[in-house]
C-alpha positions in Angstrom: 91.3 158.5 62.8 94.5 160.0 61.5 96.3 158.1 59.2 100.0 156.4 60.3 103.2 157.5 58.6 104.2 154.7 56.7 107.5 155.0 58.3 105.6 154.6 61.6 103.8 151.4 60.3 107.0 149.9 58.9 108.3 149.7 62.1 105.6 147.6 63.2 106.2 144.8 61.1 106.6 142.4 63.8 103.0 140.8 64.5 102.1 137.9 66.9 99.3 135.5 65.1 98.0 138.7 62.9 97.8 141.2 65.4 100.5 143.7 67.2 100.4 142.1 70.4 98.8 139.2 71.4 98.4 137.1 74.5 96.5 134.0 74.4 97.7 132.1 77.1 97.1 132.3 80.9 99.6 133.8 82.8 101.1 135.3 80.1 102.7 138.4 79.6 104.2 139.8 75.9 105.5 143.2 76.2 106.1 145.4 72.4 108.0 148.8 72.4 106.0 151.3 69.8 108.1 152.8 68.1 109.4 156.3 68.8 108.3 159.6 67.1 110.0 162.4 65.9 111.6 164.7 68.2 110.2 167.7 66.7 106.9 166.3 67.8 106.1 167.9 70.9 102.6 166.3 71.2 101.3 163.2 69.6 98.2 161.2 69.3 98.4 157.5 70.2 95.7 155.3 68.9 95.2 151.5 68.8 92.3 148.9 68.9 92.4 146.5 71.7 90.7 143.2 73.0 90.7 141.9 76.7 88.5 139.1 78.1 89.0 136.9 81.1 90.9 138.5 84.1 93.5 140.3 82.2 94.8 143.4 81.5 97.3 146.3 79.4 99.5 148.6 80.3 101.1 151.2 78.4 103.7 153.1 80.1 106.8 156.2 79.1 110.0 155.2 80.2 113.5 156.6 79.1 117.1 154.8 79.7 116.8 154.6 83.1 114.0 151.5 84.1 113.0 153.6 86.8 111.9 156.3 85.3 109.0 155.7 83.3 105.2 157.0 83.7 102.1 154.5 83.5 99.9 156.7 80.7 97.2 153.6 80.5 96.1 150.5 82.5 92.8 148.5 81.7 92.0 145.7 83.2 87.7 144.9 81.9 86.3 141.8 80.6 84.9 143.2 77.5 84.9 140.6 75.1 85.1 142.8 71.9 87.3 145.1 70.2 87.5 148.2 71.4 89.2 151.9 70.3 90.9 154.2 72.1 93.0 157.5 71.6 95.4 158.8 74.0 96.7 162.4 74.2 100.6 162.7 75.1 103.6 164.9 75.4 106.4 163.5 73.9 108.1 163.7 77.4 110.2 159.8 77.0 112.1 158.2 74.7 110.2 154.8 74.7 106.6 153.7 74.7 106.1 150.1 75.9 102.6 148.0 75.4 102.5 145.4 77.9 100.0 142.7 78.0 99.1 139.9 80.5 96.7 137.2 80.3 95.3 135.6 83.2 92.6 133.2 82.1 91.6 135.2 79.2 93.0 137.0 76.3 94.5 140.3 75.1 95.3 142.0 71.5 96.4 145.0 70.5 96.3 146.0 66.7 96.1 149.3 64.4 98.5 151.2 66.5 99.0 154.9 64.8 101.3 157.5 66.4 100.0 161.2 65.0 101.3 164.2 65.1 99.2 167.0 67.3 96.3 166.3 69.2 93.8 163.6 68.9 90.2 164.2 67.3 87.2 162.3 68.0 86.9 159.3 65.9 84.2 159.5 63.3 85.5 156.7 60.4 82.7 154.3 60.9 82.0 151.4 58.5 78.6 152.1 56.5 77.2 148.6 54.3 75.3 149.9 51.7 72.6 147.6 49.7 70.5 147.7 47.1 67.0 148.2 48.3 64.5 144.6 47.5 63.8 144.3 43.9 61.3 143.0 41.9 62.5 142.1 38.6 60.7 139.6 35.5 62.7 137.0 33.7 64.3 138.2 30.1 62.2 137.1 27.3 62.1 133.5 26.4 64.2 133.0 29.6 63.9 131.2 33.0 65.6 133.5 34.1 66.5 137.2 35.0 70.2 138.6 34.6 70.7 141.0 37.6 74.2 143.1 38.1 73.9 144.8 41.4 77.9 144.2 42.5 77.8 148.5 41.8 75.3 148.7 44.3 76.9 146.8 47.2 79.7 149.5 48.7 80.9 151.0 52.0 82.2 154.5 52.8 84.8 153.0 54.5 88.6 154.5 53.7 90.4 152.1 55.4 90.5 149.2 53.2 87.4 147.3 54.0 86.6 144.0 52.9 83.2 142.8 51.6 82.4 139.0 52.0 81.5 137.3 49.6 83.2 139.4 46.9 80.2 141.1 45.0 81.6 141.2 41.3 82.4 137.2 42.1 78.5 136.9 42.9 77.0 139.2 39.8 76.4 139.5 37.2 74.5 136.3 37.7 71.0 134.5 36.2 68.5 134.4 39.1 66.0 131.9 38.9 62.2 132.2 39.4 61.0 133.2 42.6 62.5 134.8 46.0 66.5 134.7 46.4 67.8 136.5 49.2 71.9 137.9 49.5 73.6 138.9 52.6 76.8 140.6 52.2 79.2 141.6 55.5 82.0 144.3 55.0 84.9 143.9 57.8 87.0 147.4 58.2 90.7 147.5 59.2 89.3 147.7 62.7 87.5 144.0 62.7 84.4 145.8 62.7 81.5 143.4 60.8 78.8 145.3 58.9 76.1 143.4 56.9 73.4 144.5 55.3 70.7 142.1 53.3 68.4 142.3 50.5 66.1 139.9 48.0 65.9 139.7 44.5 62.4 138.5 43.3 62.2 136.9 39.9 58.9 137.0 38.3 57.9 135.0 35.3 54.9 137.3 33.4 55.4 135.9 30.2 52.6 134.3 28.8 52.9 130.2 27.8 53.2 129.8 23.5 50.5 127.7 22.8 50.1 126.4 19.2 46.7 125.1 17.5 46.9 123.8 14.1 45.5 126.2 11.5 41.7 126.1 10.6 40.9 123.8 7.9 37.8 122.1 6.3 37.1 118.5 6.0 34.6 116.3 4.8 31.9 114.5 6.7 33.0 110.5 6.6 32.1 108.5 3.8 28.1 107.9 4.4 28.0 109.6 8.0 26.7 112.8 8.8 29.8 113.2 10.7 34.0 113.4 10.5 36.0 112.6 12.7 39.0 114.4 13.6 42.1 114.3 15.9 44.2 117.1 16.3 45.6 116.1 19.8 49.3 115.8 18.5 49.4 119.1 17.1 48.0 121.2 20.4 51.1 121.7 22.2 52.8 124.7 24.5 56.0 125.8 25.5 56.4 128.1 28.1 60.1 130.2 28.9 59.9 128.9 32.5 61.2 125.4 30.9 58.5 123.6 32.7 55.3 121.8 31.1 52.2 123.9 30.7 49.0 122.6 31.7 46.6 122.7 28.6 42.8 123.2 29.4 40.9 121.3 27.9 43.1 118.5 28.2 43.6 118.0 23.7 43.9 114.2 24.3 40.2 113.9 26.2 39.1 116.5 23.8 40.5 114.5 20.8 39.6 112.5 18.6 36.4 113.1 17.9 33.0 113.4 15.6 32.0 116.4 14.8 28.9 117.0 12.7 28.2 119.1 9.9 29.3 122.9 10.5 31.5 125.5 11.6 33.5 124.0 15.3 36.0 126.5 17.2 38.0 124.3 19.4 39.8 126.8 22.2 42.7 125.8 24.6 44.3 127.1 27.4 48.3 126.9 29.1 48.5 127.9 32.1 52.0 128.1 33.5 53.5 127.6 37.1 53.6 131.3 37.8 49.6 131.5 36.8 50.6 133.2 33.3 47.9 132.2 30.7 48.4 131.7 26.6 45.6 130.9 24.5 44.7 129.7 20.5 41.6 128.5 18.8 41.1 127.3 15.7 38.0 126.4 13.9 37.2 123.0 12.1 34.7 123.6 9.6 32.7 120.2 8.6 31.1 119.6 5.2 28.9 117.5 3.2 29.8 116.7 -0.2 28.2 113.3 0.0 25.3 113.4 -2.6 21.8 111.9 -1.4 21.0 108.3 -2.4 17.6 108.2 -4.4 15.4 105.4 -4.9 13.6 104.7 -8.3 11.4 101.8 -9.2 12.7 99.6 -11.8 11.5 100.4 -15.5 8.5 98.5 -16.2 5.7 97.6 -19.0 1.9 97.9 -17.7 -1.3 97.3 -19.5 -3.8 100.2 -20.2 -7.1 100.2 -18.0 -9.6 97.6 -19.5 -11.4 99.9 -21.9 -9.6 102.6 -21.2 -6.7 104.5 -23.2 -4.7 104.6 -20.1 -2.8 103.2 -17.5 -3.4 104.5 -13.6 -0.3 104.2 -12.2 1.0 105.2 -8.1 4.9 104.9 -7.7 5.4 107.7 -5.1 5.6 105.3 -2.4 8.7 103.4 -4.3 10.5 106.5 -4.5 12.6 107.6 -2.0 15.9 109.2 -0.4 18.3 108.9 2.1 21.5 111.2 2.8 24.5 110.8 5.5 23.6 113.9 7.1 20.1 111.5 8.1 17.8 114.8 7.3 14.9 114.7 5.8 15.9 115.9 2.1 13.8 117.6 -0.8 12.7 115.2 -3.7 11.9 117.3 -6.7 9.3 117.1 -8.3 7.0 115.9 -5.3 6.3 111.9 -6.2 3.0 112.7 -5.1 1.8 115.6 -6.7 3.4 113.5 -10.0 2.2 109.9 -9.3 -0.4 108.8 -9.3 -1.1 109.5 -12.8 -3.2 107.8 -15.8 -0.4 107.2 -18.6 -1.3 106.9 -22.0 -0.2 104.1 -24.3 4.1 104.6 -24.9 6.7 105.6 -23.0 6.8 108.0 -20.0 9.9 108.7 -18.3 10.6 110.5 -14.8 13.1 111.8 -13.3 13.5 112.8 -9.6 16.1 114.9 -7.9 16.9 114.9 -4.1 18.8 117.7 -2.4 20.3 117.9 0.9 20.8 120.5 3.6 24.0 121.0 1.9 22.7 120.9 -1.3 23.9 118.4 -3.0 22.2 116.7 -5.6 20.9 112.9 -6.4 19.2 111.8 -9.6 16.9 108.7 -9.9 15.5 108.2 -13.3 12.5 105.7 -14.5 10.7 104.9 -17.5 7.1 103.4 -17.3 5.7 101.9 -21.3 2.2 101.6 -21.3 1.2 98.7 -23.6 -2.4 98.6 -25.4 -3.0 94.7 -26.0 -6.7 95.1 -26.2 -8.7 94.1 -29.4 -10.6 96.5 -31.0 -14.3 95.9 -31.0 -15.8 95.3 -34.6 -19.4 95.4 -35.6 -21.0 93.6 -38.3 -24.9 93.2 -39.1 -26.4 90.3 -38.1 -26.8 87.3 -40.4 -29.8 87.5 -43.4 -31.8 86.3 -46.0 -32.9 88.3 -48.4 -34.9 87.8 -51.7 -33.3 88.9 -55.1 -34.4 92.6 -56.6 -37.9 92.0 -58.6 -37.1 90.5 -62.4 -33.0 90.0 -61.2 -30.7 87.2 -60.8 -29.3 89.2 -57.5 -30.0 91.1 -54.7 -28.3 94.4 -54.5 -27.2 95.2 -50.6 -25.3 98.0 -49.1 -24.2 97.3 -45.3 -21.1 99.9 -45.1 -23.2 101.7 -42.6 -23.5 98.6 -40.3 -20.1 97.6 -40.2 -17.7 100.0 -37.6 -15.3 99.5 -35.0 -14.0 100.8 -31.9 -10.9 100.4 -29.7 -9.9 101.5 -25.8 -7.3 103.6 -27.5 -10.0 106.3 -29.2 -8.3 106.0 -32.0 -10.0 105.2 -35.3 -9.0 101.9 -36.4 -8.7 100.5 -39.8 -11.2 98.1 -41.2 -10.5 95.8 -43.4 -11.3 95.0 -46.3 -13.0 98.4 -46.5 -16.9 98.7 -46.0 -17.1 100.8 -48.5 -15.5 98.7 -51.3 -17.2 95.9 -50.1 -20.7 96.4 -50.0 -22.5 97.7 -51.5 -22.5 94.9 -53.8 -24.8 92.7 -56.2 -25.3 89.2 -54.3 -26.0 86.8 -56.2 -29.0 84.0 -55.3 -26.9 81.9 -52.4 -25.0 82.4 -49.5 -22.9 85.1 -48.7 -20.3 85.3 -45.9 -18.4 88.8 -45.1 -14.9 88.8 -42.6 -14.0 92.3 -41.7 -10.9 92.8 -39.3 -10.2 96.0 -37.3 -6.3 96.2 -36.5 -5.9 99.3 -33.9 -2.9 101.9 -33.2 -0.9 99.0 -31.3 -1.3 96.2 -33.9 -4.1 94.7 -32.0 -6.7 92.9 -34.4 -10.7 92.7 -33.7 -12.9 90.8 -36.2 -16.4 90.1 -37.3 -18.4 88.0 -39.1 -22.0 88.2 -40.9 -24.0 86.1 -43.8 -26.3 87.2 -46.4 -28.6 84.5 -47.8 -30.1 85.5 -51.1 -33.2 83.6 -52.6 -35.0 83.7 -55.6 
């Protein structure tokens, strides 16, 4: 379409509710003179965009001074309902052009008039909407959102001042949520033509949840249980750029609290956000026993040595024992019963057991078992006698140091006393004679004996 003088369009100033002509009522007619060209114009090119519904019509006819003479160049009478375009080819044979339009139940407008010099050419100016094809597009980092700018990208090749609804650089840059959002734009030319072209925007959220364990630590079993118990519910927590709440598998508060034994535990978690995205953290809780074993001794105590016997047999590894928190089975060193039972000898013994756990830590029992020797030692002495005195003596000499000996449980020699041998032998004299020999052993234990010589003349 060929492009009005502006001296052309300045004459058309006048417009009837936005338009150059326009008839709205029935039985109606509005008449408008278009301006004249330029003599020097031998030809021109009319053009103009007009409406007509109902039973109506328009003229457009040549005339010069004289009413009379004037030449119909256009009559239309269709019930169209939409804006048309037309061009007409004339001579510049008048002096006036006059648009007439009647209404008869319906409407008529006229608008865009252009008067061009020459002759017409087809019209080609047609209103192309241009979108952005649909995108796919992932939220910013640590955003909900994406920030778009696509008002660049949203145009016409219109030249004739077309206007694009809703204004693209009022709509973007913009944030676009998660998810599908769809834009439609329309672009209305100079002519009233409507364009509109559509596209979507999809947001997706790939960004994985931040999910946050505590850090790995080790604790200690509780005091006399094999296990600990722990709670780390409070610190499991995510966060996810979407702004909604993560759902954390295993759920930490049924996971937590909780006994855990003795050993390495790796606790993993899970969060799982709304667009399916998954973050994950493990730590590991390593549970230890520093809890020595409990080991039972038997109290000290003070036994007797075997009747006759330098020694005490003895059996205590029943009465010694050991228990741990971890409740295994621990190792009691040296074995109570390769040790006891065991014959003691007379004095003090003292024993000392050690238990070890899985874990290897160490309890120490100790006892001490004194073997007492309170038996007598066993003296012998000759039996009683009479004896005569030596031939042509007063006395009778006699030598029983042989005959007189002891013996004790203990095996150890004991001490006579007085001694045999400074005793007798001896010169006895005619009478009675009575000898009292004691045997005191290692222990302090005394035995004694008792014998009589009867000398006679």
């Amino acid at each position: 379409m060929h492009s009005c003088p502006s001296s052309v369009n300045s004459q058309l100033s006048q417009r009837q509710n936005g338009y150059y002509i326009h008839v709205g009522s029935n039985n109606d007619i509005r008449t408008m003179y278009i301006p004249t060209v330029p003599a020097t114009w031998s030809d021109f090119c009319l053009t103009f965009y007009y409406y007509i519904s109902g039973r109506s019509d328009l003229a457009i006819e040549q005339y010069d001074n004289i009413a009379s003479n004037y030449r119909r160049v256009l009559f239309i009478s269709e019930n169209i309902g939409q804006w048309k375009y037309i061009s007409l080819q004339l001579i510049n044979s008048h002096r006036y052009l006059e648009l007439v339009g009647r209404a008869s139940n319906g409407k008529v407008a006229v608008d865009n008039i252009c008067n061009s010099k020459g002759l017409c050419v087809e019209n080609k100016e047609t209103t192309a909407m241009t979108c952005p094809s649909n995108v796919t597009v992932e939220t910013d980092t640590g955003a909900a959102t994406a920030s778009v700018n696509y008002s660049s990208a949203i145009h016409t090749n219109c030249v004739n001042d077309s206007v694009i609804s809703p204004d693209p650089t009022q709509i973007f840059p913009a944030h676009l949520g998660i998810g599908v959002e769809q834009f439609t734009f329309i672009a209305t030319d100079s002519s009233r033509n409507n364009h509109t072209c559509t596209f979507t925007v999809t947001v997706n959220d790939t960004e994985k949840p931040k999910l946050s364990c505590p850090k790995d630590e080790t604790v200690n079993t509780d005091e006399g249980s094999a296990t600990a118990s722990v709670d780390y519910s409070s610190k499991i927590n995510a966060s996810d750029n979407s702004g909604n709440t993560s759902t954390i598998i295993p759920y930490p508060n049924e996971t937590f609290p909780v006994d855990i034994g003795i050993g390495v535990h790796t606790f993993t978690f899970t969060a799982t956000d709304s667009s399916g995205n998954n973050g994950t953290c493990r730590f590991t809780i390593t549970v230890q026993d520093t809890e020595k074993p409990t080991i039972n001794c038997p109290p000290d105590e003070t036994i007797y040595t075997d009747e006759g016997s330098a020694t005490a047999l003895v059996d205590y590894s029943s009465k010694i024992n050991a228990t741990d928190n971890s409740r295994n089975i621990t190792t009691i060193s040296p074995n109570p019963y390769e040790t006891i039972p065991d014959d003691l000898g007379i004095g003090a013994h003292t024993f000392t057991f050690t238990a070890t756990d899985s874990s290897g830590n160490n309890g120490t029992c100790t006892f001490t078992i004194t073997v007492q020797d309170t038996e007598k030692p066993t003296v012998n002495c000759p039996p009683d006698e009479t004896i005569d005195t030596d031939e042509g003596s007063a006395t009778a000499s006699v030598d029983y140091s042989s005959k007189i000996n002891a013996s004790d449980n203990s095996g150890n020699i004991t001490a006579i006393s007085p001694n045999p041998n400074e005793s007798i032998p001896d010169d006895l004299a005619i009478g009675a004679h009575t000898f009292n020999f004691t045997a005191t052993d290692p222990s302090g234990n005394n035995g004694s004996c008792t014998f009589t010589i009867s000398v006679q003349g």
